[in-house]
LOVEXKE-251513 format. One record per residue (C-alpha): residue number from 1; residue in three letters; z, y, x; chain. Coordinates in steps of 0.5 Angstrom, whole numbers, plus 500, padded with zeros to 3 digits. Example, Ala and Ser with C-alpha at 12.3 -4.5 7.8 and 13.67 -1.06 7.14 Angstrom:
<sites>
{votor=1	drenkol=Ala	zz=516	yy=491	xx=525	koltor=A}
{votor=2	drenkol=Ser	zz=514	yy=498	xx=527	koltor=A}
</sites>
This chain:
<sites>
{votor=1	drenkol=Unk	zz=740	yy=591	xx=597	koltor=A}
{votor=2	drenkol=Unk	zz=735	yy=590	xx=591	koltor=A}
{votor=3	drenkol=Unk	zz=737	yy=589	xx=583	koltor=A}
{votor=4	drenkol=Unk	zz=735	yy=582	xx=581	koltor=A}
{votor=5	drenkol=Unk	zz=734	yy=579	xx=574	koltor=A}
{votor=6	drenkol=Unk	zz=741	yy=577	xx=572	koltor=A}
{votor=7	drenkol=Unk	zz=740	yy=571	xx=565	koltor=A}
{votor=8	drenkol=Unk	zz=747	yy=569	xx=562	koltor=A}
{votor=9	drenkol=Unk	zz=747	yy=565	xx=555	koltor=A}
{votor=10	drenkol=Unk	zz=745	yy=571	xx=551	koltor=A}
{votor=11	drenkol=Unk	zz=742	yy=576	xx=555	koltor=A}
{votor=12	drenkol=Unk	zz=738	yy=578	xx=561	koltor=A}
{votor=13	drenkol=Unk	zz=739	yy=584	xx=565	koltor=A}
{votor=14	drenkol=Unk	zz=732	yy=587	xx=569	koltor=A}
{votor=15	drenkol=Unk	zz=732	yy=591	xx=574	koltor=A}
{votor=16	drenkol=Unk	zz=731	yy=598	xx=571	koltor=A}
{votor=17	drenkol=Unk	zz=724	yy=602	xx=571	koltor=A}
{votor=18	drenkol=Unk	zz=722	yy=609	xx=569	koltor=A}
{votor=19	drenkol=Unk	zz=718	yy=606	xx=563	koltor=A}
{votor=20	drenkol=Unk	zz=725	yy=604	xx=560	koltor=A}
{votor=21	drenkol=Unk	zz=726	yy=610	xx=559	koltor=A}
{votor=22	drenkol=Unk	zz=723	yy=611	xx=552	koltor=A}
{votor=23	drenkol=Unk	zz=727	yy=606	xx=549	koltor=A}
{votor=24	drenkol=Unk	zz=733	yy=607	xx=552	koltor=A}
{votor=25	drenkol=Unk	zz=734	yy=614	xx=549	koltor=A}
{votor=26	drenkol=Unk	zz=734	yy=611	xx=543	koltor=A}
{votor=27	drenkol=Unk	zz=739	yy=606	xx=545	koltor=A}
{votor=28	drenkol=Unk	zz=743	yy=611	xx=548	koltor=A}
{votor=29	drenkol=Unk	zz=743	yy=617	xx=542	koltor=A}
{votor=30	drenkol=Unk	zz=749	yy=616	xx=539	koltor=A}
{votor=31	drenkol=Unk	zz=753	yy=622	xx=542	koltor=A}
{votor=32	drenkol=Unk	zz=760	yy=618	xx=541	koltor=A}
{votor=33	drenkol=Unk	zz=758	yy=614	xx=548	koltor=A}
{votor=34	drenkol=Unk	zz=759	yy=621	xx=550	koltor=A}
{votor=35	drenkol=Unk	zz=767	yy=620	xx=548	koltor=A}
{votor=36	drenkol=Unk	zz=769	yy=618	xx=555	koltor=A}
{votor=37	drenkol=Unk	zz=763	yy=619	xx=559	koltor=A}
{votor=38	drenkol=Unk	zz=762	yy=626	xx=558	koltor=A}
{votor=39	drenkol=Unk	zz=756	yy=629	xx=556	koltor=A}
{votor=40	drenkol=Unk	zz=751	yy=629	xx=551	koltor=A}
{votor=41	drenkol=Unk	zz=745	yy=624	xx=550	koltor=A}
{votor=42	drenkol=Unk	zz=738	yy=625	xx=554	koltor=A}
{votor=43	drenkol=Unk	zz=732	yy=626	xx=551	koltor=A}
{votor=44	drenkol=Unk	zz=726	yy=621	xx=553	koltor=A}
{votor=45	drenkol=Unk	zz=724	yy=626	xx=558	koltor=A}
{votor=46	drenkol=Unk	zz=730	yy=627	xx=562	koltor=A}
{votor=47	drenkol=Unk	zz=731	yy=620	xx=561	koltor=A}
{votor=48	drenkol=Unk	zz=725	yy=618	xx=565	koltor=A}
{votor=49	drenkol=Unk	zz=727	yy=624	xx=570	koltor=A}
{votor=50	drenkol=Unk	zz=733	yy=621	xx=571	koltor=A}
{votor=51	drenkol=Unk	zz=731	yy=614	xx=572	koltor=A}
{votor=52	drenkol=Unk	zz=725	yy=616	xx=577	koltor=A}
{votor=53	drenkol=Unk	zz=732	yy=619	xx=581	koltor=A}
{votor=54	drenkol=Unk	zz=735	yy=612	xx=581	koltor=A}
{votor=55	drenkol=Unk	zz=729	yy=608	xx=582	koltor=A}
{votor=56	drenkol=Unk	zz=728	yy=612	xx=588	koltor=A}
{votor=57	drenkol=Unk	zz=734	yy=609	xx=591	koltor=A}
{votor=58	drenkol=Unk	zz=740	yy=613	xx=595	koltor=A}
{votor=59	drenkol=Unk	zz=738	yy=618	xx=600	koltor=A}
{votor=60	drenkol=Unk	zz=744	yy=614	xx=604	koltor=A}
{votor=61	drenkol=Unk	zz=742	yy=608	xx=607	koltor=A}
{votor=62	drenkol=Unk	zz=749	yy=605	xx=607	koltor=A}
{votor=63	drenkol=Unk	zz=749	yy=606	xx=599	koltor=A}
{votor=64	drenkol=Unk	zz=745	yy=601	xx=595	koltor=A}
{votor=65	drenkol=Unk	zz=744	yy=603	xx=587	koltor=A}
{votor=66	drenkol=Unk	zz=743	yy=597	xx=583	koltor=A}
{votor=67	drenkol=Unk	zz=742	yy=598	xx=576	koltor=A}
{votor=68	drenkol=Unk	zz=739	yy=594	xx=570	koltor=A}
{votor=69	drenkol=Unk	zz=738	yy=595	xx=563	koltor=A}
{votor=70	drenkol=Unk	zz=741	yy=589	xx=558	koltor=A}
{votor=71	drenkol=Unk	zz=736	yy=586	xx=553	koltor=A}
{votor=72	drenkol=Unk	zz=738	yy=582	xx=548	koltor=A}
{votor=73	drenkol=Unk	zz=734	yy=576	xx=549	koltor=A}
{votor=74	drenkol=Unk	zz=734	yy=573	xx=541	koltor=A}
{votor=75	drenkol=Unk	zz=732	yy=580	xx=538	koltor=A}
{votor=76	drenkol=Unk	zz=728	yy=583	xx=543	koltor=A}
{votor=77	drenkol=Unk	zz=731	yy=590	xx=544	koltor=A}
{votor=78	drenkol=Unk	zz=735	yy=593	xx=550	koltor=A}
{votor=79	drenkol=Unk	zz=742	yy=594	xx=549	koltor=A}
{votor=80	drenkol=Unk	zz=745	yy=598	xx=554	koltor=A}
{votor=81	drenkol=Unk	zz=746	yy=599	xx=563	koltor=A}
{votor=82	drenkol=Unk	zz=750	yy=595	xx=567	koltor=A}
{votor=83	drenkol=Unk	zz=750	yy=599	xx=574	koltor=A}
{votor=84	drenkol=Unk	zz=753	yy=598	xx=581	koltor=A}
{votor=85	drenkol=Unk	zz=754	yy=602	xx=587	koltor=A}
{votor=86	drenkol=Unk	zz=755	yy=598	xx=594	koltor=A}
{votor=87	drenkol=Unk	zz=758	yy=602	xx=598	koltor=A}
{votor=88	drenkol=Unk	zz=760	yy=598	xx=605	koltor=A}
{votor=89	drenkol=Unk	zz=765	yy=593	xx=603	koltor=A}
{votor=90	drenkol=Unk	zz=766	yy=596	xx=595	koltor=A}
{votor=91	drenkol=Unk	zz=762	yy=596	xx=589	koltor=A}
{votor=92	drenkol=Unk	zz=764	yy=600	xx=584	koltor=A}
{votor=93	drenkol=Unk	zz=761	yy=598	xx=577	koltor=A}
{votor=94	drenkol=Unk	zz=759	yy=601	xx=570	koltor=A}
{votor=95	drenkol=Unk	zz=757	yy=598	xx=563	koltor=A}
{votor=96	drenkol=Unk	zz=754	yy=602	xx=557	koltor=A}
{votor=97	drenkol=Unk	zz=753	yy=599	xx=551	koltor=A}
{votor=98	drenkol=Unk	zz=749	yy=602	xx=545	koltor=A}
{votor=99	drenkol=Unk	zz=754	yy=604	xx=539	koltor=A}
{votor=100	drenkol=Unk	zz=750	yy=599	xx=534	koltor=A}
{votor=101	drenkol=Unk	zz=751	yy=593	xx=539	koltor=A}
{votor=102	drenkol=Unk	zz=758	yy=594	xx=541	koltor=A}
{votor=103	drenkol=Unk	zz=764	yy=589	xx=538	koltor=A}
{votor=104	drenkol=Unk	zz=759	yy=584	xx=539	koltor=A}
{votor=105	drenkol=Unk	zz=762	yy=582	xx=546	koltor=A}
{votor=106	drenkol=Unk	zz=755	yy=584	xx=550	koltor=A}
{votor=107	drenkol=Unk	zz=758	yy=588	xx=555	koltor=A}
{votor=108	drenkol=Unk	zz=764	yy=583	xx=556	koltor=A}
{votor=109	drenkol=Unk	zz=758	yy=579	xx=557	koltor=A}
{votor=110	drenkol=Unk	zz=753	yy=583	xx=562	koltor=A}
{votor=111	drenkol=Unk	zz=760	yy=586	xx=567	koltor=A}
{votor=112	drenkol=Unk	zz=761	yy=578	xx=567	koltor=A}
{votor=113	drenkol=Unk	zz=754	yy=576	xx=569	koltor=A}
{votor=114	drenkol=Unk	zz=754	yy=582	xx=574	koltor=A}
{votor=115	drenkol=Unk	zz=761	yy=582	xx=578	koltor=A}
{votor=116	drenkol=Unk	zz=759	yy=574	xx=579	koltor=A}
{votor=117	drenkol=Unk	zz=751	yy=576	xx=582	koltor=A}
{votor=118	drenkol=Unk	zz=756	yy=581	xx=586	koltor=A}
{votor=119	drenkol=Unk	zz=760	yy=576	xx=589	koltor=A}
{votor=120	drenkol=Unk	zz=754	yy=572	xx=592	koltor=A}
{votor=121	drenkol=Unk	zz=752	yy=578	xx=595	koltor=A}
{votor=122	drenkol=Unk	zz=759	yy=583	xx=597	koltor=A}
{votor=123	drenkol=Unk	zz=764	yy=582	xx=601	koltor=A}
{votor=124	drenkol=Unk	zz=769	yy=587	xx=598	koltor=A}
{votor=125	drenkol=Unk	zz=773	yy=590	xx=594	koltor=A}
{votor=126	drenkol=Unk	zz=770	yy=592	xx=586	koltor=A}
{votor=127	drenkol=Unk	zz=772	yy=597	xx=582	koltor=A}
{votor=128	drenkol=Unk	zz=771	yy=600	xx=576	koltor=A}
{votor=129	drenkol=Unk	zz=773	yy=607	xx=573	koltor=A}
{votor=130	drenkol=Unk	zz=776	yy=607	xx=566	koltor=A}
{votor=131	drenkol=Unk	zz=778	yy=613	xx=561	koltor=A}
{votor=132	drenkol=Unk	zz=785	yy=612	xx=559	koltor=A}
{votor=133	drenkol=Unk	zz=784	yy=613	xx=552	koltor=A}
{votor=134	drenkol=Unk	zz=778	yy=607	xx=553	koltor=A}
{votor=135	drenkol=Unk	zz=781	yy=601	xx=550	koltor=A}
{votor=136	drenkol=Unk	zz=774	yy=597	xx=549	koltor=A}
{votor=137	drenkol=Unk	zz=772	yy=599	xx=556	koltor=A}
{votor=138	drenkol=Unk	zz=778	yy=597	xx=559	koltor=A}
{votor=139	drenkol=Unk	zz=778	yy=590	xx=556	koltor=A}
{votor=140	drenkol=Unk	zz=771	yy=589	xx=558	koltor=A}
{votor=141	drenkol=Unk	zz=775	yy=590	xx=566	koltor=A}
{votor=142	drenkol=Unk	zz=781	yy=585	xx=564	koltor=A}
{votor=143	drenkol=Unk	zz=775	yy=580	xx=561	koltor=A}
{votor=144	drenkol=Unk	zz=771	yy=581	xx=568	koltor=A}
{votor=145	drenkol=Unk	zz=777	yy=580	xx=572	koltor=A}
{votor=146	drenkol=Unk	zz=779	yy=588	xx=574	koltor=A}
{votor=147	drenkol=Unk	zz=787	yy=589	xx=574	koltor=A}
{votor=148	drenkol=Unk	zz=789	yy=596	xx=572	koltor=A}
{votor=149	drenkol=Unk	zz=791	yy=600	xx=578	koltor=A}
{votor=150	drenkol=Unk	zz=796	yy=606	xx=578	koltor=A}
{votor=151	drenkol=Unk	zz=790	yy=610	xx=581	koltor=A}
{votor=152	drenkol=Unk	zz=786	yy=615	xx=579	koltor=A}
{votor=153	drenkol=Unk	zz=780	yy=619	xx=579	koltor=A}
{votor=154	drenkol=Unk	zz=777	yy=625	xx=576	koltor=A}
{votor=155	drenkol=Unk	zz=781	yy=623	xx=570	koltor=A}
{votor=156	drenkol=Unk	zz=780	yy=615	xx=570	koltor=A}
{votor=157	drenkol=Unk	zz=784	yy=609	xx=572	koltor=A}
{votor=158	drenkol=Unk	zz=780	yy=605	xx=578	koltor=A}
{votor=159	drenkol=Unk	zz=781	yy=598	xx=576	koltor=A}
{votor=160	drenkol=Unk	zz=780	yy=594	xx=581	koltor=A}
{votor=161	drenkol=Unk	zz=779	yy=587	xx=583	koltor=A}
{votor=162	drenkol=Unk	zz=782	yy=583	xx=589	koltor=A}
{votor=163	drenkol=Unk	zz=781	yy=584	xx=596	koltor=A}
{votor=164	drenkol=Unk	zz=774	yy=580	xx=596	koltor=A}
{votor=165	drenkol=Unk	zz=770	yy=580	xx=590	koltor=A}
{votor=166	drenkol=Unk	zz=768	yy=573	xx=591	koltor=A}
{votor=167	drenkol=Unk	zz=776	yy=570	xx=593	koltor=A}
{votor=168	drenkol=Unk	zz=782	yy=571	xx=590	koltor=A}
{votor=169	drenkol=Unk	zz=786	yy=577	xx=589	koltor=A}
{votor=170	drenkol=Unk	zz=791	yy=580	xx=584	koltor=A}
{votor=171	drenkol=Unk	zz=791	yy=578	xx=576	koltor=A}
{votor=172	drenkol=Unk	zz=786	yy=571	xx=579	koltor=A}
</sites>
């Protein structure tokens, strides 16, 4: 499975490339992203790195790496990531929108448009791990149709959405 653009009313969410990386060092350098996420900002330089890694693909076969950066269509300038791993049946989802474009509904906006072009294309579960102190990322998940679960992982709470991305399940 291959990352295809993705229009919604206000954004565009093209594939990931490696020359992307410049401008989303920018995009990404606020350390407060880190909060919950962990980590600290990549220079342009380990950014490139790291997207050169992701382009390539899994080494598993049965894993599919599905990544975008999110431009904002009026202004002309990226804005964040949106990101899926398929495995199987489960696609596991993550957004990151850079601090000056936050309160704005842009990442409520590009999960949306991404769980949709999932369910076209999944026959399965998604899920999302949210930090529990993260209360704007959880109200991305609630947005997009996520209903938060008692389980967790490396100290986030998997949301989730039904048995089939496509049909209904718990919280639709």
């Amino acid at each position: 499975m291959d990352a295809e653009e993705i229009a919604t009313d206000r954004l565009d969410l093209l594939p990931l490339r490696v020359d992307h990386a410049d401008e989303m060092a920018v995009v990404l350098s606020d350390p407060a992203l880190h909060t919950y996420i962990g980590g600290s900002p990549a220079t342009p330089y380990e950014l490139r790195a790291r997207y050169e890694r992701m382009t390539a693909g899994s080494p598993d076969p049965a894993v599919s790496w599905l990544n975008w950066v999110v431009r904002l269509r009026d202004e002309g300038c990226l804005a964040g990531t949106v990101q899926a791993t398929v495995t199987g049946p489960v696609a596991e989802v993550a957004w990151v929108i850079g601090t000056p474009w936050q309160g704005r509904g842009i990442a409520t906006e590009a999960a949306r448009a991404l769980v949709a072009w999932l369910a076209g294309r999944v026959d399965g579960e998604i899920v999302a791990h949210v930090h529990p102190d993260h209360g704007a990322s959880a109200a991305v998940a609630a947005a997009v149709g996520l209903t938060r679960t008692d389980e967790w992982q490396d100290g986030e709470v998997r949301w989730r959405r039904g048995n089939s991305i496509g049909g209904p399940g718990p919280g639709r």
